[in-house]
N, C-alpha and C positions, 0 to 999 in steps of 0.2 A: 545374469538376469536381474539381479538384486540391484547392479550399476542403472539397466535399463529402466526399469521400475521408477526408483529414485528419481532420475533424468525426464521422465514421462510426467510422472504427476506434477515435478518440480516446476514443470514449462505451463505445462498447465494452471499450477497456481500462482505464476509469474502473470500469464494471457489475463486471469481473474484478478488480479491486482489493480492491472491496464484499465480492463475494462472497464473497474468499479472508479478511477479514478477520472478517467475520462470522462464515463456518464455522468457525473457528478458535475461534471463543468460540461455538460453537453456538446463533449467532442466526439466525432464519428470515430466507431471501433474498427470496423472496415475498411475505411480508410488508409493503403499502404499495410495494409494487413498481412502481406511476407515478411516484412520487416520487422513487423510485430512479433510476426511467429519465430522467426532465426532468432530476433532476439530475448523471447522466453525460454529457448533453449540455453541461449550460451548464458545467461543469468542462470538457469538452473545447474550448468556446467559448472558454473564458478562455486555457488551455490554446493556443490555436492563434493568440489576441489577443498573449500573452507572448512566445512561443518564434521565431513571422512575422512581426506585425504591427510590435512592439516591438522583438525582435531578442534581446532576452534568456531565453536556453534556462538560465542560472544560476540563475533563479528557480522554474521552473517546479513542479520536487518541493516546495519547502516551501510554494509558493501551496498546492497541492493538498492538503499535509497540512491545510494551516490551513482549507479549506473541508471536507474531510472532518471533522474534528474540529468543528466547525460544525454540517454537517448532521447527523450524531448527536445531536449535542446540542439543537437546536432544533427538527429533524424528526423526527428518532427516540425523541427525549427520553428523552437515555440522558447518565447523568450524566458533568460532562465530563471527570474523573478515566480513569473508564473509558473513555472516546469516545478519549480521548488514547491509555491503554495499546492498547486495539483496535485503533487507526489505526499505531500506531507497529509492534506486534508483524505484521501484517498488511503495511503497506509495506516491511518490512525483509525480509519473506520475497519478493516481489514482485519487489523490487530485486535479492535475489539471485538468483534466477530469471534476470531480464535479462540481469546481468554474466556468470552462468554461460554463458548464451548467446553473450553478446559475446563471449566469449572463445574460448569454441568455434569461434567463426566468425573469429576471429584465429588462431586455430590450423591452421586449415587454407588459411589464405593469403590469406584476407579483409583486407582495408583499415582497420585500425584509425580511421584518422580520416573515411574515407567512415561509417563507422557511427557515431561519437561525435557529427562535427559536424553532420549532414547531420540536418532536422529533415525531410526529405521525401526520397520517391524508395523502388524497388521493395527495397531493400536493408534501412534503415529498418524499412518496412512490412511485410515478411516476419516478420523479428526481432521486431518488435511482436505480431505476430499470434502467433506459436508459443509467445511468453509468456504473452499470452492465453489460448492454447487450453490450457497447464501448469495457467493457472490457475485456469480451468474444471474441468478431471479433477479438479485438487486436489480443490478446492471438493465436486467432484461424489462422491469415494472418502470425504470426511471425513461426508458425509451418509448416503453409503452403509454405511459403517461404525462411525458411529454416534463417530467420535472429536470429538475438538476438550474446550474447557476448559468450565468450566459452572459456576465460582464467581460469576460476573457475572451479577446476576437477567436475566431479559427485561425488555425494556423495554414501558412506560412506565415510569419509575424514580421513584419518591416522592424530590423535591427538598427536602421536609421534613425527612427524615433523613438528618444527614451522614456521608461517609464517613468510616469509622476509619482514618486514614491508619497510626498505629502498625499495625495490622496488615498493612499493605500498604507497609513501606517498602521491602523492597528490590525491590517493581515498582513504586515511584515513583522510584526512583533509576536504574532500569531504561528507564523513560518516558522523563523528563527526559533518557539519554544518545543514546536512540533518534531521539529527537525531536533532536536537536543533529546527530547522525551525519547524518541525513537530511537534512537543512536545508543542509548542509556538502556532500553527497553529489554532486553536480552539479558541485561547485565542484573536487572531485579528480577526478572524470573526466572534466572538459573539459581538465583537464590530464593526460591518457592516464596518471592513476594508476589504473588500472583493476586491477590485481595485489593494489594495498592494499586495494582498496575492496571485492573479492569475501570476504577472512578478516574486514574490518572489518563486511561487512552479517552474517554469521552469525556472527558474536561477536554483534551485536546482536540477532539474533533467536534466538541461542541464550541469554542470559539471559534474555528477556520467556520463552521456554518455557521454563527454568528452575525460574524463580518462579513463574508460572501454572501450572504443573505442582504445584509444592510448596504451592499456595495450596488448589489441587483437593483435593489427599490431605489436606491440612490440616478439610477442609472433610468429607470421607467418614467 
């Protein structure tokens, strides 16, 4: 039951990832939406192979960037420049969401290392879920409200035409630190630098909206 649990919520916070990164770039969540689902499963599958099975929780966020950035780009056939900035701008809001949480819950007398280390148990799974359910509303007020960025075509994306990097350097330089931060991210809060790691996630997802803001007005 403890495997199934795990595998449940896991998919589930995989779906709430999506979605939150999507809406942010005002991509249809619906859209191809079994594909979506299989593949919040088998990410949670891997996910709970890594973190249990293996024993290694240091890996776990950058596996997941690397298969998101994957299924974008091979499912969604969204090119992988973009699949990249989407994935990065999107888990870095995600990730602070969580840390914001954890900390919340350190704050009021909570066990810092029951919640860092601990990859199971009703403590855990609480915290997991209430980031989920943040990042569902999100997801659900950026649709509602009609916000998020909308320089990034819909996909399927003509692989014929390449992107113009000159116009897009500083969200590739954006990308690229996002995608570094994250990768790394796991590896400062197994060491309870969780204080650096909450200004470090919205520094980074405060440039990706930055420049995707500035690319937006660029584009009106």
């Amino acid at each position: 039951m403890a495997v199934i649990a795990y595998i449940l919520i896991g998919a589930f916070d995989v779906f709430a990832v999506l979605a939150l990164m999507l809406r942010l770039y005002r991509f249809p969540v619906m859209d191809r939406l079994l594909g979506k689902i299989v593949f919040s499963f088998i990410a949670a599958g891997i996910s709970y192979i890594i973190r249990i099975v293996i024993g290694a929780p240091i890996m776990d966020t950058a596996v997941l960037m690397l298969l998101v950035i994957l299924f974008m780009r091979y499912v969604m056939e969204i090119k992988l420049f973009y699949a990249a900035l989407i994935s990065s701008a999107g888990m870095s809001a995600y990730v602070t969401i969580q840390l914001i949480l954890t900390l919340g819950y350190i704050a009021i007398g909570g066990n810092a290392q029951a919640v860092i280390l601990e990859t199971q148990g009703y403590k855990v799974q609480l915290l997991q879920i209430t980031s989920i359910c943040i990042a569902y509303v999100t997801s659900a007020c950026l649709t509602l409200f009609r916000r998020g960025f909308s320089f990034i075509p819909l996909p399927p994306h003509d692989f014929n035409i390449a992107v113009n990097y000159d116009q897009h350097k500083g969200l590739l330089v954006t990308t690229i630190g996002a995608l570094i931060f994250l990768t790394f991210a796991m590896v400062l809060l197994l060491n309870y630098m969780i204080v650096l790691l909450i200004p470090a996630a919205l520094l980074s997802f405060g440039i990706s909206y930055y420049f995707s803001n500035r690319r937006d007005l660029q584009l009106d």
